[in-house]
C-alpha positions in Angstrom: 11.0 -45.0 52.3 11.7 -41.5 51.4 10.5 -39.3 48.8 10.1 -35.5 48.1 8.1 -33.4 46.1 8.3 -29.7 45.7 5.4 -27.7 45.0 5.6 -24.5 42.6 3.6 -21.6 42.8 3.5 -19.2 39.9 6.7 -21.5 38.6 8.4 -21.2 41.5 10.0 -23.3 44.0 7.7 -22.8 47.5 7.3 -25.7 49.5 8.5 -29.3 49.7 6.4 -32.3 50.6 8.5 -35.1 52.3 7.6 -38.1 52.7 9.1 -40.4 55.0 8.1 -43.6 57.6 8.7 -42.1 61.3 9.1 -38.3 62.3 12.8 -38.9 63.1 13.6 -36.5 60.0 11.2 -33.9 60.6 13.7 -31.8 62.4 16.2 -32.1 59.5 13.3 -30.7 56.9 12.6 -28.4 59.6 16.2 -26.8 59.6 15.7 -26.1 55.7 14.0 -23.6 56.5 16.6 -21.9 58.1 14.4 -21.1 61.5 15.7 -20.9 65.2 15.4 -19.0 68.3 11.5 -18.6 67.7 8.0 -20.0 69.4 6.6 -22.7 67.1 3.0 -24.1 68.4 1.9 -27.4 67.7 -2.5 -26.7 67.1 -3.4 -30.5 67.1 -6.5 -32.3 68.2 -7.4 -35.0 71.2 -6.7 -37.8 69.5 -3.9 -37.2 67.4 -2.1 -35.0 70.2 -1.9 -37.8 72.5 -0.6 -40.4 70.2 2.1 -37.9 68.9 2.3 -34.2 70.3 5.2 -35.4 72.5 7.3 -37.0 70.1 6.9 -33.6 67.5 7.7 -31.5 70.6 10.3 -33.2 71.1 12.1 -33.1 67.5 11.1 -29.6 66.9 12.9 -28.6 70.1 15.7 -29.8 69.1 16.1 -27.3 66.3 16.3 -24.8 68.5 13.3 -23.4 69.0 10.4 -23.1 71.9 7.5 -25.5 71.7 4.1 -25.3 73.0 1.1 -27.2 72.1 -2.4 -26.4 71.8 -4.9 -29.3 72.0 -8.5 -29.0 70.9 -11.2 -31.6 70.8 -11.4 -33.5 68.1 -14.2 -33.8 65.7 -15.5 -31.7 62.4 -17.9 -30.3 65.0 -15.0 -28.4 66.3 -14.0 -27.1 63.3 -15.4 -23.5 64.0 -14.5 -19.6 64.1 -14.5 -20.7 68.2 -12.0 -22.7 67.7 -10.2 -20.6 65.9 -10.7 -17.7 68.7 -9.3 -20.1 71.2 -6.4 -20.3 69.4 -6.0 -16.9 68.8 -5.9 -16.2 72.7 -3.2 -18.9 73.6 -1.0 -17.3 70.5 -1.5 -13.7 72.1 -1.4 -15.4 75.8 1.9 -16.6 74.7 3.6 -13.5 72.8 3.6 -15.1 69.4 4.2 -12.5 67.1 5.0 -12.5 62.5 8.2 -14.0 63.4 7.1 -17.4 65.5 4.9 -20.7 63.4 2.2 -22.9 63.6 2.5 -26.4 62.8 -0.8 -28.6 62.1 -0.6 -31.7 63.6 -3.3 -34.5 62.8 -6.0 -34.8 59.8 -7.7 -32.1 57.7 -9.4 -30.6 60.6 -6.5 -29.9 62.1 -4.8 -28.9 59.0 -7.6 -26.4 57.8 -8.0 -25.0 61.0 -4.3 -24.4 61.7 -3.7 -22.6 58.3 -6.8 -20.7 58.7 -5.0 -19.4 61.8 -2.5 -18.8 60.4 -3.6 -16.9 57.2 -4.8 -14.6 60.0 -3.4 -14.5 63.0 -1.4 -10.8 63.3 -2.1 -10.9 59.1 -0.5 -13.9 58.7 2.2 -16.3 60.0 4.3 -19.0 59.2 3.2 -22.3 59.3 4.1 -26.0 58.5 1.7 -29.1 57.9 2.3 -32.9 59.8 -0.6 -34.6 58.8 -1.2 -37.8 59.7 -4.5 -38.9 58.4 -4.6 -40.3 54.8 -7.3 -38.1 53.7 -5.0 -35.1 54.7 -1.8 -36.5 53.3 -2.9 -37.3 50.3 -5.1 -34.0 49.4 -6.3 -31.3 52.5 -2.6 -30.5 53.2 -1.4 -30.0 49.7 -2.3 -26.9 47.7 -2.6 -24.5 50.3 -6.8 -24.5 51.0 -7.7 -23.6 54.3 -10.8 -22.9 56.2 -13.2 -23.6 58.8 -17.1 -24.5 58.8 -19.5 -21.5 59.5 -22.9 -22.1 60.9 -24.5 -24.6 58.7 -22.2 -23.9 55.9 -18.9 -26.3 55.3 -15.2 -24.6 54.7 -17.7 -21.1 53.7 -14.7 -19.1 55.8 -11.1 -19.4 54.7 -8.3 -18.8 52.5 -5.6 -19.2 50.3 -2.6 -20.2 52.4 0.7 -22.0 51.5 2.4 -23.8 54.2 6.5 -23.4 54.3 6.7 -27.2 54.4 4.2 -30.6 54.5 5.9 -33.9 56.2 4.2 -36.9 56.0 4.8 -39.8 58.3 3.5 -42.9 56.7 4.0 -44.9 60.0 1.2 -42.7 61.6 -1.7 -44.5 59.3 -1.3 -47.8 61.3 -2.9 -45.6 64.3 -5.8 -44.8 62.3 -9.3 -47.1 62.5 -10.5 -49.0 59.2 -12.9 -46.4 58.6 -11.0 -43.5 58.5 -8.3 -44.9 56.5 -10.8 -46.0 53.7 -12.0 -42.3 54.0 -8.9 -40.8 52.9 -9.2 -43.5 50.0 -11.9 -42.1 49.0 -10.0 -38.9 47.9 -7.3 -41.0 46.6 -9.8 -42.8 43.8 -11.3 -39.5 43.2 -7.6 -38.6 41.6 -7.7 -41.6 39.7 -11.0 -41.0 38.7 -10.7 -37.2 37.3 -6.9 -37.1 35.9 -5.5 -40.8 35.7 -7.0 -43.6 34.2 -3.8 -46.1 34.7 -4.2 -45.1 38.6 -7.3 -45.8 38.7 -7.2 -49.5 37.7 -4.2 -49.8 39.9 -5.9 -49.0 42.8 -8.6 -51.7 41.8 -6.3 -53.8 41.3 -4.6 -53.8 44.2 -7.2 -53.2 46.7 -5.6 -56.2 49.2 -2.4 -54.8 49.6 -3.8 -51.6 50.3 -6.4 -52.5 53.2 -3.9 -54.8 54.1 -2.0 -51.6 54.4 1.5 -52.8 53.0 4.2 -50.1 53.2 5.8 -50.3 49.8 1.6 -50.2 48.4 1.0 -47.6 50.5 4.2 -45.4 49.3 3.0 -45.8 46.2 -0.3 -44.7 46.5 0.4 -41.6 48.8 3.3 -40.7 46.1 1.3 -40.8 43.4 -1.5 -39.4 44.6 0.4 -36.2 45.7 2.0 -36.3 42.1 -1.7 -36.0 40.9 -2.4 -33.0 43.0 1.0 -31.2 42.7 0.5 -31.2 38.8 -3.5 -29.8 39.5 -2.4 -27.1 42.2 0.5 -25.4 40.3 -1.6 -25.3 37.4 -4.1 -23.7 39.4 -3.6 -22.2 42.9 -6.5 -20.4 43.9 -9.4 -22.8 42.2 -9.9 -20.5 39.2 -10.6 -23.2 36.8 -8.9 -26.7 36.2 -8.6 -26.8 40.0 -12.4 -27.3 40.5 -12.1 -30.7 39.1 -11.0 -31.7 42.6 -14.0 -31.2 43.7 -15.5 -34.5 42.4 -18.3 -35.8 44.8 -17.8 -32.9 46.8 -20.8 -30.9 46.3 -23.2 -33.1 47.2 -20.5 -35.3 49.6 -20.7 -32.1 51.4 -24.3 -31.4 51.8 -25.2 -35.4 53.2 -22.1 -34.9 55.4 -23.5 -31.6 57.1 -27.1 -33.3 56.6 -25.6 -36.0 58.4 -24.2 -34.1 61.5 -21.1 -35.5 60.7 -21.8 -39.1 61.7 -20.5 -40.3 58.6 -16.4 -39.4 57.6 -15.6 -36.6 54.9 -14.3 -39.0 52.3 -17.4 -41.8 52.7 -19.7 -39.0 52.1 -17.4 -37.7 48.8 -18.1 -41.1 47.6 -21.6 -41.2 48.1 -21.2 -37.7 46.2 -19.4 -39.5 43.6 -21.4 -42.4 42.8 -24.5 -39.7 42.1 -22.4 -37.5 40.2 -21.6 -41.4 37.7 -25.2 -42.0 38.0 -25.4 -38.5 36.0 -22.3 -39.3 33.9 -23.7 -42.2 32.3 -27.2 -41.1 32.2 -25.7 -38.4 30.0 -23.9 -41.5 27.9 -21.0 -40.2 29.4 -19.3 -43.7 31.0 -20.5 -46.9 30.2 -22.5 -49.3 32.7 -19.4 -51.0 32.9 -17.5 -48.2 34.0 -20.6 -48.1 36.8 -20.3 -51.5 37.8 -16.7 -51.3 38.0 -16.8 -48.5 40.0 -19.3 -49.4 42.4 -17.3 -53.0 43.2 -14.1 -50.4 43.8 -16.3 -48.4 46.6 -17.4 -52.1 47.8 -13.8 -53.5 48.0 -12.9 -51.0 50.2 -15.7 -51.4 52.6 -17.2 -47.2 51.8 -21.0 -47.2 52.8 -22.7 -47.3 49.2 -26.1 -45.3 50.6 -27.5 -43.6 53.7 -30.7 -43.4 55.3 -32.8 -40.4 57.1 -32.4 -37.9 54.9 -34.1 -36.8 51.3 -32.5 -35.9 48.0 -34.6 -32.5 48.4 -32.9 -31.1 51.4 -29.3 -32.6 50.2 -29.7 -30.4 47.2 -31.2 -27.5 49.2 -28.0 -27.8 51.3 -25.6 -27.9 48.1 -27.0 -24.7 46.9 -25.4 -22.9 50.4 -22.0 -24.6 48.5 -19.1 -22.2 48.1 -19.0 -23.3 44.6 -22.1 -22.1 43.5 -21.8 -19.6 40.7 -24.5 -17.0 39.7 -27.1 -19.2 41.6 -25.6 -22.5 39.2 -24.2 -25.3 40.5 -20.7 -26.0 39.6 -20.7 -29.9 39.5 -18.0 -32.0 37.9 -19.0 -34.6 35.8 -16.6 -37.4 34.0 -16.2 -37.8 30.3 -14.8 -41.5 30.3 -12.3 -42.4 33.4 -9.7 -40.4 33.8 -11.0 -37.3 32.2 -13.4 -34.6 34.0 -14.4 -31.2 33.2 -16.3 -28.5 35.1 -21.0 -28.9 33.6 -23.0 -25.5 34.7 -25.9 -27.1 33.4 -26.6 -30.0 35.4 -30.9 -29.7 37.1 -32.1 -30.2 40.1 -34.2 -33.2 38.6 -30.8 -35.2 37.5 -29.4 -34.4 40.8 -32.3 -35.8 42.6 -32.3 -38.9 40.4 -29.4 -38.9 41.1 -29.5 -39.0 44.4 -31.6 -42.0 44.3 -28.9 -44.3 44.0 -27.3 -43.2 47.6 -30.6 -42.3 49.9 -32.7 -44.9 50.5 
């Protein structure tokens, strides 16, 4: 178990993505980056901080810089401009300055929050991503998106951030609880969904090994799966077209997860988002009832919720509109012609959304 990716922006080299199965060689991708004799902060969260905040201290020490940690409570809740203040004050407490780096330590909370931070903290510093969550391994801590929720409105503040380096250890997902490892799966079909059709079937096809959560399976997957959004990213670093077809499921994922409070995990509602979005794919002749069916016995395999209760389709799409993807007042939803192959539909109604929606609110 080790592999390494290196993601290009505008064609060149600009961070690598290492994958390994422990976080003994995080201090050895550390030195690549030729930095020592500065303040590094771990930002990490309550649950993830005290499962491994020591053990990072510890090995990031070692290359011969200063430490700290900064733990906040865990929870999308927490993912706020407050937060973010907090931070802010410990940094400035502590004499960081455009020399010294953040490292995000934990899921894509952590890791949006952190590089928000970071983007903006003293107009930007330095910062490196240890995610530890599947969700964030496999997509939040790739392609440099960061952001925090605002009021009622998901990820509305943020920006366009590239860490300096992404390390991934694999071990970490054994710590995580059945549901929120099936939530970063849920991003992980997405890919196969929208780019790679040979994926796809793979990962119905091998749906033991992977909730069985064999390592080989799983270095597969997480390899693959960052393959699929290294080759999106570079094409497209600041979501100015093909990057956009990430965001299958997401528009309306995002407005029952907010609708929600945030009872439900970010990748079961993207796959409550996604089945609506199939509904409209093969309403519009678009994928075959097959390709439903098939689908839907994926999402049931891996134990995803397949609808929710106590809200309506009318205040979902309400909430969707508020979306950061909205364009001239138009949804920008992403539907799928065949599997494997999506594209960017302005024209999609409120009526098919809400029929939509039908399927997944009862």
């Amino acid at each position: 178990m080790s592999k390494k990716l290196t993601i290009l922006y505008q064609e060149q080299p600009c961070y690598d993505i290492v994958i390994e199965n422990n976080f003994k060689k995080l201090g050895d991708a550390f030195q690549t980056l030729h930095i020592s004799g500065k303040k590094i902060c771990i930002v990490t969260d309550s649950n993830v901080g005290a499962l491994y905040a020591d053990e990072v201290k510890d090995v990031l020490e070692n290359t011969g810089n200063r430490v700290f940690v900064y733990t906040f409570p865990a929870g999308e809740e927490h993912k706020t401009l407050d937060t973010v203040e907090n931070v802010y004050e410990f940094l400035i407490q502590n004499k960081f300055d455009r020399t010294d780096m953040l490292a995000a330590l934990g899921g894509g909370v952590v890791g949006d929050l952190t590089g928000f931070t970071a983007a903006t903290y003293l107009r930007g510093i330095s910062f490196i991503q240890i995610p530890t969550s599947l969700l964030a391994q496999v997509d939040s801590s790739i392609g440099g998106k960061t952001g925090v929720d605002f009021r009622a409105y998901k990820n509305m503040v943020g920006a366009f951030y590239m860490p300096k380096l992404v390390y991934m250890n694999c071990f970490a997902l054994n710590s995580l609880s059945e549901r929120l490892f099936a939530s970063g799966l849920g991003e992980i079909i997405k890919h196969g969904l929208i780019c790679d059709k040979e994926y796809y079937t793979w990962l119905l096809e091998h749906s033991a090994e992977i909730l069985s959560r064999d390592n080989d399976t799983l270095e597969q997957m997480i390899y693959q799966s960052c393959l699929i959004k290294k080759a999106v990213v570079e094409k497209d670093p600041t979501e100015k077209g093909e990057r956009a077809l990430l965001n299958f499921g997401h528009t309306l994922g995002h407005a029952i997860e907010k609708l929600m409070n945030f009872s439900l995990y970010h990748g079961e509602c993207v796959v409550l988002g996604i089945i609506a979005a199939l509904n409209i794919s093969k309403k519009r002749g678009l994928i075959t009832e097959q390709q439903l069916n098939d689908a839907m016995l994926m999402f049931q395999n891996y134990n995803f919720p397949l609808t929710v209760t106590g809200i309506s389709a009318q205040d979902v799409v309400s909430v969707s509109k508020n979306d950061k993807k909205m364009v001239s007042d138009k949804i920008k939803f992403i539907l799928l012609d065949g599997i494997g192959t999506a594209f960017i539909d302005m024209t999609v109604t409120d009526e098919e959304l809400i029929e939509a929606l039908s399927f997944v609110i009862q």
